[in-house]
Gaussian input, Z-matrix of N, CA and C with variables (Angstrom, degrees):
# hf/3-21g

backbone

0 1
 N
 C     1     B1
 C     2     B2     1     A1
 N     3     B3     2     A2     1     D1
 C     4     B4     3     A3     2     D2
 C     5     B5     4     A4     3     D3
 N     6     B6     5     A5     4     D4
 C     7     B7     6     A6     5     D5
 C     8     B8     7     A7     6     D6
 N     9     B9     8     A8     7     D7
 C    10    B10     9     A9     8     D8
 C    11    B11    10    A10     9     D9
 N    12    B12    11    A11    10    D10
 C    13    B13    12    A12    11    D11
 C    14    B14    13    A13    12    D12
 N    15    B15    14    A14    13    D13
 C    16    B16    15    A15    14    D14
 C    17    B17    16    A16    15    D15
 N    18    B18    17    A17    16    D16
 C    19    B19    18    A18    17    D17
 C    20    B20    19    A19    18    D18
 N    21    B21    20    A20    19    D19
 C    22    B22    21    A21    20    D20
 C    23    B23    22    A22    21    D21
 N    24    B24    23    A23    22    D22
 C    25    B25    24    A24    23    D23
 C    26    B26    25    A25    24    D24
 N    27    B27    26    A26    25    D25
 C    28    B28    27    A27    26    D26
 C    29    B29    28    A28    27    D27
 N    30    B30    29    A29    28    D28
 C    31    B31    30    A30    29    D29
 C    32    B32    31    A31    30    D30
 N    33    B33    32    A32    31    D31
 C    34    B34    33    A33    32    D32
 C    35    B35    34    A34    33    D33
 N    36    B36    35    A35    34    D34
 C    37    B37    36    A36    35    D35
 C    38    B38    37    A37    36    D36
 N    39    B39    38    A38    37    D37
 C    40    B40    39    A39    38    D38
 C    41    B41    40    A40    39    D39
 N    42    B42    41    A41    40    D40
 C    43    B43    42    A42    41    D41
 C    44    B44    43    A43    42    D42
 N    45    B45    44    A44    43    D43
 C    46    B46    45    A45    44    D44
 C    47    B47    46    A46    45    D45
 N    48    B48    47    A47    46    D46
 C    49    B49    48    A48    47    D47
 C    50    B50    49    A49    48    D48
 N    51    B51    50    A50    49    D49
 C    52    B52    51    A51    50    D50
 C    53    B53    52    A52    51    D51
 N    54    B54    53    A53    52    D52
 C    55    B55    54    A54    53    D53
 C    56    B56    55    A55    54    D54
 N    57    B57    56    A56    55    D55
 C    58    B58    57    A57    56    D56
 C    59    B59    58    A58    57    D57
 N    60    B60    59    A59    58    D58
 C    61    B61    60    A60    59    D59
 C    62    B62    61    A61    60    D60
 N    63    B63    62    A62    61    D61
 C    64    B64    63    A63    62    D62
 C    65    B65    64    A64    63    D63
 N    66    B66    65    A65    64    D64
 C    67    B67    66    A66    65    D65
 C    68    B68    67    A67    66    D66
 N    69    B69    68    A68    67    D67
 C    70    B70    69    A69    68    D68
 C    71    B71    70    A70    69    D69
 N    72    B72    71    A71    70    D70
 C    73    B73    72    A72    71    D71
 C    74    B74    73    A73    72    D72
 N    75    B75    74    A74    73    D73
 C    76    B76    75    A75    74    D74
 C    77    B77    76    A76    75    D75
 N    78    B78    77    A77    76    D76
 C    79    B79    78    A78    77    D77
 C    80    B80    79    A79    78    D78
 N    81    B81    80    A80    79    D79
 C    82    B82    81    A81    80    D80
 C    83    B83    82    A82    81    D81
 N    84    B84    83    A83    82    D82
 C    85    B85    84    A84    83    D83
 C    86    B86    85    A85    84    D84
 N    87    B87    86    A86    85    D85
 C    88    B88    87    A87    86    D86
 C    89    B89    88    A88    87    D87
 N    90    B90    89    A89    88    D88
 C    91    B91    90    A90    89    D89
 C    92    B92    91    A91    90    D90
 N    93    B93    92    A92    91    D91
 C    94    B94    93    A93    92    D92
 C    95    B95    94    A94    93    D93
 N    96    B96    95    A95    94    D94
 C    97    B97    96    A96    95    D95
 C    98    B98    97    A97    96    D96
 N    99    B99    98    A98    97    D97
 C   100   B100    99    A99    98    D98
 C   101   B101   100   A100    99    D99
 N   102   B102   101   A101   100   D100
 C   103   B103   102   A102   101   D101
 C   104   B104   103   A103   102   D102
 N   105   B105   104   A104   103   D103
 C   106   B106   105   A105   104   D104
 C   107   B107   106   A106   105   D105
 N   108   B108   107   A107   106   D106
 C   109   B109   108   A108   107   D107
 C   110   B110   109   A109   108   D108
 N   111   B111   110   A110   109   D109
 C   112   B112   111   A111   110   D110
 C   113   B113   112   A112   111   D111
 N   114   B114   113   A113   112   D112
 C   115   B115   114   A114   113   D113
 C   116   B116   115   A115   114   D114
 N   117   B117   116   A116   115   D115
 C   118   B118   117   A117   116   D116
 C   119   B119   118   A118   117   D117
 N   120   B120   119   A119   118   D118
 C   121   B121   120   A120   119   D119
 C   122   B122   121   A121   120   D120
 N   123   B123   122   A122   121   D121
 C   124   B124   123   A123   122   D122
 C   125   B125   124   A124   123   D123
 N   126   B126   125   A125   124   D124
 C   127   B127   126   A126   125   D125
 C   128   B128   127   A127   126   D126
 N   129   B129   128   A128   127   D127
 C   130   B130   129   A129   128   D128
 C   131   B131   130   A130   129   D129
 N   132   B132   131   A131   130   D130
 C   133   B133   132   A132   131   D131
 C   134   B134   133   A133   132   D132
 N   135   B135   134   A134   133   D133
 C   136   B136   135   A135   134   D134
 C   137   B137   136   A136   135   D135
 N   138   B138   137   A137   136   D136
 C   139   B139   138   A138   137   D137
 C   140   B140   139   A139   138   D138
 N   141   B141   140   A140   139   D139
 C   142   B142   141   A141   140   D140
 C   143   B143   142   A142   141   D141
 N   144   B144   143   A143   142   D142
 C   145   B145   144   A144   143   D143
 C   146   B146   145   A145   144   D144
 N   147   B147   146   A146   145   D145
 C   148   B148   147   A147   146   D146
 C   149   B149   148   A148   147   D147
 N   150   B150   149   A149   148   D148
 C   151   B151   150   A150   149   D149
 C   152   B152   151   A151   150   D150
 N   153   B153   152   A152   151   D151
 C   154   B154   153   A153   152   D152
 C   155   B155   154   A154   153   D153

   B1=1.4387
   B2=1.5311
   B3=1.5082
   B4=1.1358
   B5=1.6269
   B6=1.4011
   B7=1.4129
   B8=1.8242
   B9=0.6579
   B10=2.0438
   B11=1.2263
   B12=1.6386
   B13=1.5737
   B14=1.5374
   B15=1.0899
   B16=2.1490
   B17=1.2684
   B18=1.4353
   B19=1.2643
   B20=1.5556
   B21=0.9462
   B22=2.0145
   B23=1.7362
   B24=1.3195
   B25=1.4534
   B26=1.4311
   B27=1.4586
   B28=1.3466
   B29=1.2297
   B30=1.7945
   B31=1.4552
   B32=1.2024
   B33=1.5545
   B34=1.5102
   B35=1.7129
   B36=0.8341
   B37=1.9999
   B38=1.4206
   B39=1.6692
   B40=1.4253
   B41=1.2679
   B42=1.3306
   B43=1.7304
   B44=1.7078
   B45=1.1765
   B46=1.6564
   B47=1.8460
   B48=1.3678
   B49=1.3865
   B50=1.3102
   B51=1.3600
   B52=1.5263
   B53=1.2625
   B54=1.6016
   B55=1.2005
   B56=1.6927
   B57=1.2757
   B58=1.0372
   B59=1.6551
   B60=1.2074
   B61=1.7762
   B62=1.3448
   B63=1.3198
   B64=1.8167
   B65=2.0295
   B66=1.4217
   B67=1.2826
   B68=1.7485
   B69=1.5730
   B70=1.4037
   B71=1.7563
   B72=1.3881
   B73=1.4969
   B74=1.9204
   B75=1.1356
   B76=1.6284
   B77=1.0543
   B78=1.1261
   B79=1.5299
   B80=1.5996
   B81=1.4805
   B82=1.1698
   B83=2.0022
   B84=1.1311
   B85=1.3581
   B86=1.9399
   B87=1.2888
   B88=1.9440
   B89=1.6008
   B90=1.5098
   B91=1.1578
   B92=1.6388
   B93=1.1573
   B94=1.6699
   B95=1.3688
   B96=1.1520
   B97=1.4844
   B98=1.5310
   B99=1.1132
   B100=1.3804
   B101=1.8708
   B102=1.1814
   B103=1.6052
   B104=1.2179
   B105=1.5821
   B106=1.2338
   B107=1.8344
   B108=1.6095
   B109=1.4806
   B110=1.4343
   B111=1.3015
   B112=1.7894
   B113=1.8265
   B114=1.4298
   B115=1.2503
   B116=2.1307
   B117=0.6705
   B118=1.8769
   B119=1.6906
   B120=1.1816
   B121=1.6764
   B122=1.7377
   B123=0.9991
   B124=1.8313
   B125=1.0252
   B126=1.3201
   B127=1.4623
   B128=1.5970
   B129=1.1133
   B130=1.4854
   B131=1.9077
   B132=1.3063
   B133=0.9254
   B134=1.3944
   B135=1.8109
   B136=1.4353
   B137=1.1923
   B138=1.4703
   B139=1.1616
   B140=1.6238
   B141=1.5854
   B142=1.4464
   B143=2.1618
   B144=1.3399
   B145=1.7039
   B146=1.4487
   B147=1.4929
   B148=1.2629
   B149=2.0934
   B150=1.5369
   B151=1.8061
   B152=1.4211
   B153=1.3168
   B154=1.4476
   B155=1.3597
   A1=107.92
   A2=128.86
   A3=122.06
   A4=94.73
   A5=123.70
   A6=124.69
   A7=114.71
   A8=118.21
   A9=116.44
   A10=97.72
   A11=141.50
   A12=157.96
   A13=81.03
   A14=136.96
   A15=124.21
   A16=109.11
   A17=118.25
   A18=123.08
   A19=107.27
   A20=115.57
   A21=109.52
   A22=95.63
   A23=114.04
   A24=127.33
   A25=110.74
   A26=121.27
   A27=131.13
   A28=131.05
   A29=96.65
   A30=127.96
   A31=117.52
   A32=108.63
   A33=137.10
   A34=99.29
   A35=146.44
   A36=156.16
   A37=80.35
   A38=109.41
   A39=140.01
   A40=102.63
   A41=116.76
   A42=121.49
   A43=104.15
   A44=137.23
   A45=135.36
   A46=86.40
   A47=103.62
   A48=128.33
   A49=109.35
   A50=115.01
   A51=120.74
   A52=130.18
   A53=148.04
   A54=158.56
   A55=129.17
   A56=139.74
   A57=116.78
   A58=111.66
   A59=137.08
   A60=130.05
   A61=88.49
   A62=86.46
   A63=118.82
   A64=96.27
   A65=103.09
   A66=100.75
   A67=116.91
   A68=101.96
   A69=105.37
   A70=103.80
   A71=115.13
   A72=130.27
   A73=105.32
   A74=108.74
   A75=114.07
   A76=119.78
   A77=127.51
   A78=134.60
   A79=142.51
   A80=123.32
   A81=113.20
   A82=144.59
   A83=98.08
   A84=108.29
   A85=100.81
   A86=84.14
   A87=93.93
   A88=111.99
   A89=107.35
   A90=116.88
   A91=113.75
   A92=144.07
   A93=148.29
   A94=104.73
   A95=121.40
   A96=108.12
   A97=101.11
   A98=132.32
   A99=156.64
   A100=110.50
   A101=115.86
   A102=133.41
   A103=102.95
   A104=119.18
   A105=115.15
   A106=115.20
   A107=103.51
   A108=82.18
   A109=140.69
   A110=115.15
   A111=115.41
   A112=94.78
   A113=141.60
   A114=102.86
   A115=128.14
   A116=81.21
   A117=90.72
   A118=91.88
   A119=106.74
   A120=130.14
   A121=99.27
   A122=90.25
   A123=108.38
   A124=92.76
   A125=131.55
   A126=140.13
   A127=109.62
   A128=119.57
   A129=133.30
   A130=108.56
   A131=139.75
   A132=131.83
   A133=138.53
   A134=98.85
   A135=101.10
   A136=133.93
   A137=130.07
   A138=132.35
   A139=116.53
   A140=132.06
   A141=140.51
   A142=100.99
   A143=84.33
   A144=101.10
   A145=101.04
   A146=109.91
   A147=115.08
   A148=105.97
   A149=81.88
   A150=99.91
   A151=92.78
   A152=147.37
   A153=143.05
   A154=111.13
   D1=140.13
   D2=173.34
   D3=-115.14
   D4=149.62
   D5=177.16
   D6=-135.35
   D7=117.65
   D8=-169.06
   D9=-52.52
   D10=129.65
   D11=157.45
   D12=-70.01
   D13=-23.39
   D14=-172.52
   D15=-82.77
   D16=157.90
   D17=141.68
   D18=-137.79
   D19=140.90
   D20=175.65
   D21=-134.22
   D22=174.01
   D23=-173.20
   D24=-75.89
   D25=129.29
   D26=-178.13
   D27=-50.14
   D28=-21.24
   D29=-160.05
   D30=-106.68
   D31=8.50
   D32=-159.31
   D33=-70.30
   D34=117.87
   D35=156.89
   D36=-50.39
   D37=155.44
   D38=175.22
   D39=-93.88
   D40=-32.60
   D41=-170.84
   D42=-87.61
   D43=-11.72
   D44=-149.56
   D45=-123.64
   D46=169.26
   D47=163.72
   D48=-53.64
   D49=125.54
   D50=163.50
   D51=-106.12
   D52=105.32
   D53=154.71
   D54=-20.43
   D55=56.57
   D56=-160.06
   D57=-95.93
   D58=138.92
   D59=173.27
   D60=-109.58
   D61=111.91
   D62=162.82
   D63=-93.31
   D64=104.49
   D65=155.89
   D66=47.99
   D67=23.83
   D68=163.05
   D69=101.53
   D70=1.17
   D71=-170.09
   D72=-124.67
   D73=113.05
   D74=-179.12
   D75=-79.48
   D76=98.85
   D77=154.63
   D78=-66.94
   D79=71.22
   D80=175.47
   D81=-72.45
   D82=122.44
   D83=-165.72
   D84=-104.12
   D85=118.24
   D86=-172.17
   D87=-123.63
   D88=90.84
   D89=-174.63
   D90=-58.32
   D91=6.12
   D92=134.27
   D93=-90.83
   D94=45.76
   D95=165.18
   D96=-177.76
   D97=16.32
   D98=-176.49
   D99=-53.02
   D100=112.86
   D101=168.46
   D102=-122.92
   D103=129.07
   D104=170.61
   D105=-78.83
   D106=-32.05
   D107=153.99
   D108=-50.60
   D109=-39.52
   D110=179.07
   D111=-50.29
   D112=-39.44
   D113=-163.81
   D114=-65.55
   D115=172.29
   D116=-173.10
   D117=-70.44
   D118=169.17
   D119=169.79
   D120=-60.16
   D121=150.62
   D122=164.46
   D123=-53.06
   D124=-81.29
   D125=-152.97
   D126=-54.02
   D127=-35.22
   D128=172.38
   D129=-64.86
   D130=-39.15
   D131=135.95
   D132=-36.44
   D133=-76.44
   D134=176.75
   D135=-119.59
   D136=163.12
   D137=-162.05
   D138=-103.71
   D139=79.32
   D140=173.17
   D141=-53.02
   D142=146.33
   D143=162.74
   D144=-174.49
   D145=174.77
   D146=167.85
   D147=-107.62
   D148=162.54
   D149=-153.14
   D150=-114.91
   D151=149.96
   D152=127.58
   D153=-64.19

């Protein structure tokens, strides 16, 4: 199962700064100012396990 540690606002513009709380930790993602280094680890997003 993979499950998102994010949540950001629904209401969020594609073009503006986006807010995400990973697990109580804010992550901003600023599409005019965009490094793909600045994003967090996979693992820092999402949450892997195994499922029956």
């Amino acid at each position: 199962m993979i499950e998102p540690r994010c949540a950001f606002d629904a209401d969020a513009k594609p073009d503006e700064a986006v807010e995400l709380d990973c697990d109580g930790q804010t992550v901003t993602i600023d599409p005019q100012d965009f490094e793909p280094d600045d994003l967090p680890d996979g693992s820092d997003l999402f949450s892997v396990y195994l499922a029956e």
